[in-house]
C-alpha positions in Angstrom: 17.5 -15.1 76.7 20.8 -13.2 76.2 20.9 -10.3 73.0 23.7 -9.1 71.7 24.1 -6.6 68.4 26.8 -7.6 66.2 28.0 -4.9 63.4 29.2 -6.9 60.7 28.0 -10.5 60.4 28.7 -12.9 57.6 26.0 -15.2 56.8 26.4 -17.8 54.8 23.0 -19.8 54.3 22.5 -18.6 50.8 25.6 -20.8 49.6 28.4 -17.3 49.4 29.0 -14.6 52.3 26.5 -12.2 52.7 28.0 -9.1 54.7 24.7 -8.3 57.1 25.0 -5.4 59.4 23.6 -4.5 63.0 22.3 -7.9 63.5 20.8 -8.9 66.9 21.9 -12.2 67.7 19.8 -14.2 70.3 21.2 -16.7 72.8 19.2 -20.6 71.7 21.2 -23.9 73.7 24.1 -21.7 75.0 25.1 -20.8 71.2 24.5 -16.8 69.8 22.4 -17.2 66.5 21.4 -14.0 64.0 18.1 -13.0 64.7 17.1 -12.2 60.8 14.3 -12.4 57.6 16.0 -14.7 55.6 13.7 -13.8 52.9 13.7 -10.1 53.1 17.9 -10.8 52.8 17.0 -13.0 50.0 14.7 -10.1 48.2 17.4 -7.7 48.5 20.3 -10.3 47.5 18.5 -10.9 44.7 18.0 -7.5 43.3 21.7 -6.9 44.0 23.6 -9.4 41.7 21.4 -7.7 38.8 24.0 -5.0 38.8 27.0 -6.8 40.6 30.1 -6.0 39.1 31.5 -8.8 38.9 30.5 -12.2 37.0 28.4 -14.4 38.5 30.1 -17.4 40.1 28.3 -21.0 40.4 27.3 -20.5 44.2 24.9 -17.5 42.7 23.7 -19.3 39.8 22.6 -22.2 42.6 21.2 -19.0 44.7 19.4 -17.7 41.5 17.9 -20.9 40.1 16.6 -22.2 43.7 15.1 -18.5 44.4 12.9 -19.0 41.4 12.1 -22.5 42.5 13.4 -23.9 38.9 15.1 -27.5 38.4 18.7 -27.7 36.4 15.9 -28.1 33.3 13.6 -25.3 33.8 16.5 -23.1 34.7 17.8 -24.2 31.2 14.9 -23.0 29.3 15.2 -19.3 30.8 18.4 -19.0 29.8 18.7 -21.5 26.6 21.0 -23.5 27.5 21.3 -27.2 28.7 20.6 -28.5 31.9 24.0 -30.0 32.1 25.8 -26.4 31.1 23.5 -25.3 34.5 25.0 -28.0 36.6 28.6 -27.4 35.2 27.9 -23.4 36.2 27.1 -24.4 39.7 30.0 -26.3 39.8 32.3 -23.8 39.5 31.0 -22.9 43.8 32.6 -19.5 44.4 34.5 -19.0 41.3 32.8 -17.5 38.3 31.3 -19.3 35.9 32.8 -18.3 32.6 29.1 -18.5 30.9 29.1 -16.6 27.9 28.6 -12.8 28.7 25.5 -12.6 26.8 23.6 -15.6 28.4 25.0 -14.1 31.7 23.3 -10.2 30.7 20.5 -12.3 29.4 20.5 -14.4 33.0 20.4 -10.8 34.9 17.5 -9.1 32.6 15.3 -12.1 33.3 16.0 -11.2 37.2 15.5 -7.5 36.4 12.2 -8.3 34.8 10.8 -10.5 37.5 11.4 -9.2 40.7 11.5 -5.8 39.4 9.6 -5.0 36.2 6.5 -7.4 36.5 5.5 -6.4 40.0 4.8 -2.8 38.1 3.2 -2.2 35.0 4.1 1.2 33.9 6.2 2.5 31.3 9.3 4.4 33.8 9.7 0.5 34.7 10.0 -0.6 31.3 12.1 2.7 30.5 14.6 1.7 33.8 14.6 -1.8 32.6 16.2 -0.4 28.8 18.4 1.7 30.8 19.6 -1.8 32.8 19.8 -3.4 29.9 22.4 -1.0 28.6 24.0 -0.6 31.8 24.6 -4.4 32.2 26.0 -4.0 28.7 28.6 -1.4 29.4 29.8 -3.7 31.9 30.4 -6.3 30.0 31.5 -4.5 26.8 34.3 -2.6 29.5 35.5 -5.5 30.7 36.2 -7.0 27.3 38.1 -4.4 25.6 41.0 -3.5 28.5 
C-alpha cells in the first residue's frame, strides 16, 4: 500500500471545500484517497463557522442542521422559523443565504452553546459565550453600516 503526504487537500464530503493540510493519502484500487477523521474535521468545522466572517451560505446550513441530526422541522424550531424557510436556505448551495442577520447570530449562538458552552459548566464559559455574543454582533452591525 503506497502513502503519499499531500500539503493542501480540498475535501469536499461536508457539501463546501474544506482546505485540510498534511494529509496522508493511502493507495485503495489503484486510486490515492485522504487518510482522515471525518469527525474530528467535522468538530473543528463546526466550531469554526461560529465566528466565520462571512454569512453562512445554504451548503453550511445543510452541514449545520445534519451535524445536529435535526429534520428541515426540528431545525425550524431552533431557529424559529419554518421548515420551508430551512429548505429555501439550503437551496441557496454555496451562495449565502440572505437569512435575516439576527436569526443567522441567533443560528451561531445555538452552535456556540452546544458544542462549546454545554460540554462545560462554569461561569468563564458563560462569560466567553457573552463575549461571542457580542463579537458575532459587531460583525454583523459592521457589515451593515459601510
Amino acid at each position: 500500500m503506497n502513502k503519499k503526504i499531500v500539503k493542501n487537500y480540498i475535501y469536499k464530503g461536508f457539501g463546501f471545500p474544506v482546505e485540510l493540510h498534511n494529509v496522508e493519502m493511502v493507495s485503495f484500487d489503484g486510486e490515492l484517497h485522504p487518510k482522515i477523521n471525518v469527525r474530528k474535521i467535522a468538530d473543528t468545522l463546526i466550531k469554526s463557522l461560529i465566528s466565520q466572517k462571512n454569512r453562512l451560505t445554504g451548503n453550511q446550513i445543510k452541514f449545520i442542521r445534519t451535524y445536529f441530526s435535526k429534520s428541515l422541522r426540528e431545525f425550524a424550531k431552533i431557529v424559529n422559523e419554518s421548515h420551508m424557510a430551512v429548505k429555501k436556505w439550503e437551496d441557496f448551495k454555496d451562495e449565502p443565504t440572505k437569512m435575516d442577520p439576527n436569526i443567522e447570530i441567533m443560528l451561531r449562538l445555538h452552535i456556540y452553546n452546544q458544542v462549546v458552552v454545554k460540554l462545560k459548566n462554569d461561569n468563564k464559559e458563560k462569560i466567553k459565550f457573552y463575549n461571542q455574543f457580542i463579537n458575532l454582533t459587531e460583525i454583523f452591525l459592521h457589515r451593515h453600516t459601510h
